[in-house]
C-alpha positions as CSV (number, residue, x, y, z in Angstrom):
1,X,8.2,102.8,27.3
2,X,4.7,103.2,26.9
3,X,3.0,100.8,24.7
4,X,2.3,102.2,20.9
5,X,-1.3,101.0,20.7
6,X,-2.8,103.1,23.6
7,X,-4.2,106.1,22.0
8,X,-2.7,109.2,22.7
9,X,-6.0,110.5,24.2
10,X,-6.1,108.0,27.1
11,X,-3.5,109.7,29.3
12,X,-4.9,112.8,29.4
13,X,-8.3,111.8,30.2
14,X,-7.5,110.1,32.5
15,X,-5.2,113.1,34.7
16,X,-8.1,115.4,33.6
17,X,-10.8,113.1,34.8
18,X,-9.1,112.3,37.8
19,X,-8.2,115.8,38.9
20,X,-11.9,117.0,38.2
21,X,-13.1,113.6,39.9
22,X,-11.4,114.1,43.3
23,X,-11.4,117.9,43.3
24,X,-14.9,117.5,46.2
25,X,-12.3,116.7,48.6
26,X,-11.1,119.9,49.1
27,X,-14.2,122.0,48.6
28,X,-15.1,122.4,52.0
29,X,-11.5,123.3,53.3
30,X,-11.0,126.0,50.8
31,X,-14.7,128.2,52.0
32,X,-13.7,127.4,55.5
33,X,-12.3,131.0,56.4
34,X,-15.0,132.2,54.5
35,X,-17.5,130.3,56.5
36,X,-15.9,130.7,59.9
37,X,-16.6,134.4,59.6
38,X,-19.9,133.8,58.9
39,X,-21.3,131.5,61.6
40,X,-18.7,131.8,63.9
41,X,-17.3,128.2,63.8
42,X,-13.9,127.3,65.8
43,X,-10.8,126.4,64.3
44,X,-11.5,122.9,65.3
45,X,-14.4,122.8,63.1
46,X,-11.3,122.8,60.1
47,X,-10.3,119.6,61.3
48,X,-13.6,117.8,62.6
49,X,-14.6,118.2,58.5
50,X,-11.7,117.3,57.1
51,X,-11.3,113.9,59.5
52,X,-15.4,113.3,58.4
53,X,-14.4,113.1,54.6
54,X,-11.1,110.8,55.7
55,X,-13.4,109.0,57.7
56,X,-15.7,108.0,54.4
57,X,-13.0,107.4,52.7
58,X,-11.3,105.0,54.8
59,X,-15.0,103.4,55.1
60,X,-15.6,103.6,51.6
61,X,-12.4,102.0,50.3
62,X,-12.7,99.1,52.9
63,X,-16.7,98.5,51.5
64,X,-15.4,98.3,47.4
65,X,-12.3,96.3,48.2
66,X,-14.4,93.7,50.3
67,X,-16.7,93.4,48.0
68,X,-14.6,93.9,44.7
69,X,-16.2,96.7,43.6
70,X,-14.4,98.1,41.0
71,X,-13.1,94.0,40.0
72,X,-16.8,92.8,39.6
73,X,-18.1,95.9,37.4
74,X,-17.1,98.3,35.1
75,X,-14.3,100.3,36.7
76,X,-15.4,103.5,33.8
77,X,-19.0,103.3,35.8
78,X,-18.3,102.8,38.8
79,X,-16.1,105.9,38.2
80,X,-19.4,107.7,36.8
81,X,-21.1,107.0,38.9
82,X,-19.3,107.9,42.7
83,X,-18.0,111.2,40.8
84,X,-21.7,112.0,40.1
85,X,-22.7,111.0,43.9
86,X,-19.9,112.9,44.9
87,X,-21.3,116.0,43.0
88,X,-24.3,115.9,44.2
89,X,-23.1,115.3,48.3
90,X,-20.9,118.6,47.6
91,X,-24.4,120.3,46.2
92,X,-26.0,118.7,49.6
93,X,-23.5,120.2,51.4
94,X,-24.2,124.0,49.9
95,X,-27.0,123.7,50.5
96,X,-27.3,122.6,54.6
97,X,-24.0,124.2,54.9
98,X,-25.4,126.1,58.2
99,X,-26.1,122.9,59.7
100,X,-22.9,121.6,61.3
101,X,-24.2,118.3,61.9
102,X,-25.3,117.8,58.4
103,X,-22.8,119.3,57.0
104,X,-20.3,116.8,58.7
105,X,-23.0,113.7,57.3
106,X,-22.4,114.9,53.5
107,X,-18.5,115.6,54.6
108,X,-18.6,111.7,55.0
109,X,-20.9,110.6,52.6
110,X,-18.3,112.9,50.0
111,X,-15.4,110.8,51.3
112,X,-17.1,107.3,51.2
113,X,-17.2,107.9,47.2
114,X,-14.3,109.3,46.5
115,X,-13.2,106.0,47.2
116,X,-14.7,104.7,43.7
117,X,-12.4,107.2,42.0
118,X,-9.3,107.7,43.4
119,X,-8.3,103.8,43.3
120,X,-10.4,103.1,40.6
121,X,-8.7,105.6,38.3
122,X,-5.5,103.5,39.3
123,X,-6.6,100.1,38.0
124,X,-8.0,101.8,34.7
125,X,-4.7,103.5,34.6
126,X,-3.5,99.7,35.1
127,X,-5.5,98.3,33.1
128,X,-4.4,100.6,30.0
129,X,-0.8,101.2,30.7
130,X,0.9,97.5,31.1
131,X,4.1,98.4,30.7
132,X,5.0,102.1,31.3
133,X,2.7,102.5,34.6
134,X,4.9,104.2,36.3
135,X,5.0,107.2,34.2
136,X,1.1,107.4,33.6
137,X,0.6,106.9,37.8
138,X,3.0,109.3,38.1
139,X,1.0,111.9,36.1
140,X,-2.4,110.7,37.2
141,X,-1.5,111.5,40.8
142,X,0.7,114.5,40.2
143,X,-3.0,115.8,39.0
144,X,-4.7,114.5,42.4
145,X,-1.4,116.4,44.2
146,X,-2.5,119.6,42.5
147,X,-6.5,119.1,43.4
148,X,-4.6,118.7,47.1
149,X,-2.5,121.7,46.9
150,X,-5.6,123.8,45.0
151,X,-7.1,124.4,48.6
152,X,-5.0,126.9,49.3
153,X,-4.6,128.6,46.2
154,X,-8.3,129.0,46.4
155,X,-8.2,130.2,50.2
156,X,-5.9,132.8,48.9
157,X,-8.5,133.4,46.1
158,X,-11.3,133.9,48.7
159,X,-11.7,137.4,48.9
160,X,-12.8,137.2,45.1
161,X,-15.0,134.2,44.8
162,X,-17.7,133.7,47.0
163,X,-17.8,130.2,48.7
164,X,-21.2,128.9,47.3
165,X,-19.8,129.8,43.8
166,X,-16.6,127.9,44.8
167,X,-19.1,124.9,45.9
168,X,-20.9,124.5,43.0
169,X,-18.2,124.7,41.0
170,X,-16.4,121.9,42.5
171,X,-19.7,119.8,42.3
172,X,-19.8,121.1,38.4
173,X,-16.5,120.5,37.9
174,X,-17.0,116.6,39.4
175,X,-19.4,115.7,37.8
176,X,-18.0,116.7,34.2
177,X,-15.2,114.6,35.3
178,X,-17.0,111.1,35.2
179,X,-19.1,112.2,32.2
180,X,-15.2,112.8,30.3
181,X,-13.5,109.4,31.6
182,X,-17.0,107.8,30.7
183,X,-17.8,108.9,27.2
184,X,-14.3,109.8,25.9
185,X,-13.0,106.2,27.0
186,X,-13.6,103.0,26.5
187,X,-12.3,99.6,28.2
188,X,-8.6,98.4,27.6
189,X,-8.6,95.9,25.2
190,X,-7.3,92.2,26.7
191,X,-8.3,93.2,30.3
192,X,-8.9,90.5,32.4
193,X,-12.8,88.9,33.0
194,X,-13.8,90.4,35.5
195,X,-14.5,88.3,38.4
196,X,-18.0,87.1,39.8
197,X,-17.0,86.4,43.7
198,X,-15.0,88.3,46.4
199,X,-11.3,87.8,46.0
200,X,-10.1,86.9,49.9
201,X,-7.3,85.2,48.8
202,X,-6.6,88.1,46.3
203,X,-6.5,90.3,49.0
204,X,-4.8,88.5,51.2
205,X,-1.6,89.0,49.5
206,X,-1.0,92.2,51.5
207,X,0.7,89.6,54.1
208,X,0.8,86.8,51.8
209,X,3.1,87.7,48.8
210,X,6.4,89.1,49.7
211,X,6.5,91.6,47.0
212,X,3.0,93.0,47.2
213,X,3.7,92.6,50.7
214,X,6.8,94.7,50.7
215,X,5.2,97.6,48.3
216,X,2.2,98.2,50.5
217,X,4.1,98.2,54.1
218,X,6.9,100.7,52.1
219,X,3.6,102.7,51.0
220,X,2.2,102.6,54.6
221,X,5.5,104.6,55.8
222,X,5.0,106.9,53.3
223,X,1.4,107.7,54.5
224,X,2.4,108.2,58.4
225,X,4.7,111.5,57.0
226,X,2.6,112.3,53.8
227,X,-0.7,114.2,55.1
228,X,0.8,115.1,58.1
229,X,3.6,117.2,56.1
230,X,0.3,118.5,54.1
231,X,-1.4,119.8,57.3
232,X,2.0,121.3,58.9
233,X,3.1,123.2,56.0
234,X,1.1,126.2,57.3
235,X,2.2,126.0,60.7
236,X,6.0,126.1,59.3
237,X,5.1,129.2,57.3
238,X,3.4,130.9,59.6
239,X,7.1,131.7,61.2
240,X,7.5,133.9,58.4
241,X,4.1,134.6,56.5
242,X,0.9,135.5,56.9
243,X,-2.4,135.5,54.8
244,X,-2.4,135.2,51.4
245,X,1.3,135.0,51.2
246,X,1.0,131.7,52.9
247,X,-1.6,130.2,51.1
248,X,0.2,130.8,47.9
249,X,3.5,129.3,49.4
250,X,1.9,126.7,50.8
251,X,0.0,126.3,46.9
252,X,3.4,125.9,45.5
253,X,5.2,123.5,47.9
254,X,2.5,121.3,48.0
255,X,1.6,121.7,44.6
256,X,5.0,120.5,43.6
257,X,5.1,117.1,44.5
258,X,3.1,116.6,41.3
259,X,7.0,117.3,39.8
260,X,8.1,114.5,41.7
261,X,5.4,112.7,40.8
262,X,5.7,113.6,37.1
263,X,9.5,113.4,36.8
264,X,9.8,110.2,39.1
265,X,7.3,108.8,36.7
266,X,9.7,109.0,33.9
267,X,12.5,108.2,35.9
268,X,11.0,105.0,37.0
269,X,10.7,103.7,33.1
270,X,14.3,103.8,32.8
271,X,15.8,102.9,36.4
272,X,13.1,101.0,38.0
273,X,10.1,102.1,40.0
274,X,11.6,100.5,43.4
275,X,14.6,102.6,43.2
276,X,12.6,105.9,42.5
277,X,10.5,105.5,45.2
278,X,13.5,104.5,47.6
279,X,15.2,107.6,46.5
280,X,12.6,110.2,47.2
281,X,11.8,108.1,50.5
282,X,15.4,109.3,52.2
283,X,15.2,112.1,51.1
284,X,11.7,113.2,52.1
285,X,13.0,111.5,55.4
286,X,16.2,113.6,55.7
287,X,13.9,116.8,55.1
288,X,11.9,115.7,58.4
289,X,15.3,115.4,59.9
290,X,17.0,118.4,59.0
291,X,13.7,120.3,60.5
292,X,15.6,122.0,63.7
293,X,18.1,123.3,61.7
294,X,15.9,124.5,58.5
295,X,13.5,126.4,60.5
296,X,16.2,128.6,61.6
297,X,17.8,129.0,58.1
298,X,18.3,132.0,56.1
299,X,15.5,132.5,53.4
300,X,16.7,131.0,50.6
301,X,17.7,127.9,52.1
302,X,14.4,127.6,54.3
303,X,12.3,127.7,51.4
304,X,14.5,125.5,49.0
305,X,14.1,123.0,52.1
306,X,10.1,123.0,51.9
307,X,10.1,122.7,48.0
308,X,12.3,119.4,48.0
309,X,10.4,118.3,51.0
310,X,7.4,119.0,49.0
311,X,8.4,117.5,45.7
312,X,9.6,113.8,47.7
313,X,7.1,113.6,49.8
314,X,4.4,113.0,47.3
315,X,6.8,111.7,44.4
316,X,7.2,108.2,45.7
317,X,3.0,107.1,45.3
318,X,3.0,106.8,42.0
319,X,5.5,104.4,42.0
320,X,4.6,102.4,45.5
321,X,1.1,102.2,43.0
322,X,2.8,101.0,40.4
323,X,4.6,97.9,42.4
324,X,1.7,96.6,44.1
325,X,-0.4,97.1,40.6
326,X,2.2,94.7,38.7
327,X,2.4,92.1,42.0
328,X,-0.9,91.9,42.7
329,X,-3.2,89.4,41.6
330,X,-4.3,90.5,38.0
331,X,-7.9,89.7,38.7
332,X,-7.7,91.5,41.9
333,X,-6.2,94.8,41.6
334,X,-8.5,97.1,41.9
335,X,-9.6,95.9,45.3
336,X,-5.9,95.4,46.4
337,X,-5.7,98.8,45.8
338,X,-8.2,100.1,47.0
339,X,-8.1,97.9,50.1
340,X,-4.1,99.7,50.4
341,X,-5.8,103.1,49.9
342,X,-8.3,102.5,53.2
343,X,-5.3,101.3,55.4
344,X,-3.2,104.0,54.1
345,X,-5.2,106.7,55.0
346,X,-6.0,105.2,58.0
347,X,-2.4,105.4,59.2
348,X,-2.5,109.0,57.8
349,X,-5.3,110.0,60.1
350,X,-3.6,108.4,63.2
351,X,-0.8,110.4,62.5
352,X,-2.7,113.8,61.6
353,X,-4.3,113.5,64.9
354,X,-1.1,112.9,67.2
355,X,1.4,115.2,65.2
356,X,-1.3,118.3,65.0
357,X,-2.3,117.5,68.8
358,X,1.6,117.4,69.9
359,X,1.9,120.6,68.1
360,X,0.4,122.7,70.9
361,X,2.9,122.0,73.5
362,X,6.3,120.5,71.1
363,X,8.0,123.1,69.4
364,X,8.0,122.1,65.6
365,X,11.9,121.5,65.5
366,X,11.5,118.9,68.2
367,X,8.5,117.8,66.6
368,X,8.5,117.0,63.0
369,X,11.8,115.0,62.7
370,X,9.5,112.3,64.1
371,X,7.5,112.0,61.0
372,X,10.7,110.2,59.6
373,X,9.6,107.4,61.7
374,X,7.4,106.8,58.8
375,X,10.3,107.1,55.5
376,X,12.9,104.9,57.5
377,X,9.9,101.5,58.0
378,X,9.0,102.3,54.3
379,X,12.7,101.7,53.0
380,X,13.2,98.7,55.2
381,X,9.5,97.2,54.4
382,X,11.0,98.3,50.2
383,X,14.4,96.8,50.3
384,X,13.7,93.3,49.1
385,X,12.1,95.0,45.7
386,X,15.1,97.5,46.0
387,X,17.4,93.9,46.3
388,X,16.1,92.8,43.1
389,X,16.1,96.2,41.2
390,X,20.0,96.5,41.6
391,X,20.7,92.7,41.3
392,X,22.5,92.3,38.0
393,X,20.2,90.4,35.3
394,X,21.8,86.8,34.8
395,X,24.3,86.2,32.3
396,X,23.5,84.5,29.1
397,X,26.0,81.9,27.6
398,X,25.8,80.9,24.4
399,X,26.5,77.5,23.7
């Protein structure tokens, strides 16, 4: 359970400021239609943008966990202040939106500080929640699920907002997420000094410690199918839907991993994060491989398919957080995971590019059961955390 002296306010703070924080990275993707019809921009515009914000990302997590960013300062300003930089490249954006070029530079320079809000809402979440983790990560990234899946609800929504009123919003909406964590928080009492020189040998136990080791490599397999799914939900609902049917469909079966991350984060309290995310690993994995037969399913059984797809492909992070959080070194774990973050998405991008380019000349139900490549590495990289999770505790004899 979670510990009695955290106030009650924390927790939703946190999901609120984390959701508002991250919500720049779809801000672009959602006014795409909108601004394809405009200036005339291809379809591969949609993905150049999106792979620009990955991109600083990836760069930007690599930067704060080299040099132990959010380990060396205060992890409630460094969250005020990337969510304020990253309001104010979405405002740069609006505004030299007609500029492809540019628009790609603030695309990137959006991406590079998300990175000091995503992770870093992690380790304050960490630093908080000491026992019971698993259940606040699970609800702190169910609310960055929902930012995901909010794309499309807002694509669907297009017709009725106009895209620079969806823009600034997102930049508003930011903003006021760094100003809440900051001012309605304050630091976790007993957290550890922070540290005054880059921690190598902190993050070196990636490779180093067996159980940090085995939490991020089960996390990386979880990353080749994760984002991938994200971007081929359309394309597996297009067989069936079309405009704004499909973007809410695609709302709700992305949108509810957040009830995989949510329920799996209460599971976890009770059965063990390990065996949570081991559970919702096979069977996001099965859903890849039960794709040739699914796609030519009736209705009801084609759509129940996406939704548990959608709920276990996303409910395992929380807890994959939560393992490396508790094995890493305490000094270190903000940049340990951040640094997991930047390889993660890395591998997500890899992926993206190869199952998206694929997907022009492989039919999907040859195609996707490969993404199961991914859930299969990340039980096996899992099961010496799962070992010790179903190992009976040791019997006590009394003298």
């Amino acid at each position: 359970m979670i510990q009695a002296h955290v106030p009650r306010h924390i927790l939703p703070v946190l999901v609120l400021a984390q959701f508002a924080g991250t919500s720049p990275w779809f801000a672009v993707n959602a006014v795409m239609p909108d601004l394809q019809r405009e200036l005339g921009w291809a379809n591969a515009a949609v993905g150049a943008l999106t792979s620009s914000l990955q991109l600083g990302f990836i760069i930007g997590t690599l930067v704060f966990a080299l040099l132990a960013i959010a380990d060396r300062f205060s992890a409630r300003r460094v969250f005020l202040i990337c969510a304020l930089a990253s309001a104010a490249c979405t405002v740069g954006a609006w505004a030299m939106v007609r500029n492809y070029e540019a628009l790609m530079a603030w695309r990137f320079a959006t991406g590079f500080f998300l990175a000091g809000i995503y992770p870093v809402g992690m380790k304050i979440a960490a630093q908080w929640y000491t026992k019971g983790l698993g259940g606040a990560l699970g609800l702190l990234i169910g609310a960055l699920v929902v930012g995901s899946a909010s794309a499309h609800a807002l694509r669907a929504l297009g017709d009725a907002l106009p895209w620079p009123t969806l823009m600034l919003g997102v930049a508003s909406l930011a903003a006021a997420g760094g100003l809440l964590l900051f001012f309605a928080t304050h630091d976790a009492p007993n957290v550890h000094a922070k540290v005054s020189t880059l921690q190598w040998r902190a993050l070196a136990s990636l490779w180093t410690d067996s159980r940090v080791r085995a939490s991020v490599l089960g996390y990386f397999g979880h990353m080749w199918e994760l984002y991938t799914m994200w971007v081929m939900v359309p394309l597996i609902l297009a067989t069936r839907l079309q405009g704004a049917a499909l973007s809410w469909t695609a709302f709700l079966i992305l949108g509810a991993g957040a009830l995989g991350c949510a329920i799996g984060g209460w599971v976890a309290q009770r059965w063990g994060s390990a065996r949570v995310a081991g559970v919702q690993l096979s069977l996001s994995g099965l859903c890849c491989l039960a794709t040739p037969w699914m796609l030519g399913a009736g209705d009801a059984i084609f759509y129940a398919w996406l939704v548990l797809w959608g709920i276990t492909v996303a409910g395992d992070s929380p807890q994959f957080s939560t393992l490396t959080a508790r094995n890493a070194p305490p000094q270190a774990v903000g940049s340990v995971l951040t640094l997991t973050n930047s390889i993660g998405f890395a591998i997500s991008i890899a992926s993206i590019l190869l199952f998206v380019s694929l997907s022009e000349t492989v039919p999907l139900s040859s195609l996707l059961p490969w993404l199961a490549i991914g859930p299969a590495l990340g039980l096996w990289a899992l099961s010496p955390l799962l070992r010790d999770e179903f190992r009976p505790p040791p019997v006590r004899v009394s003298a």
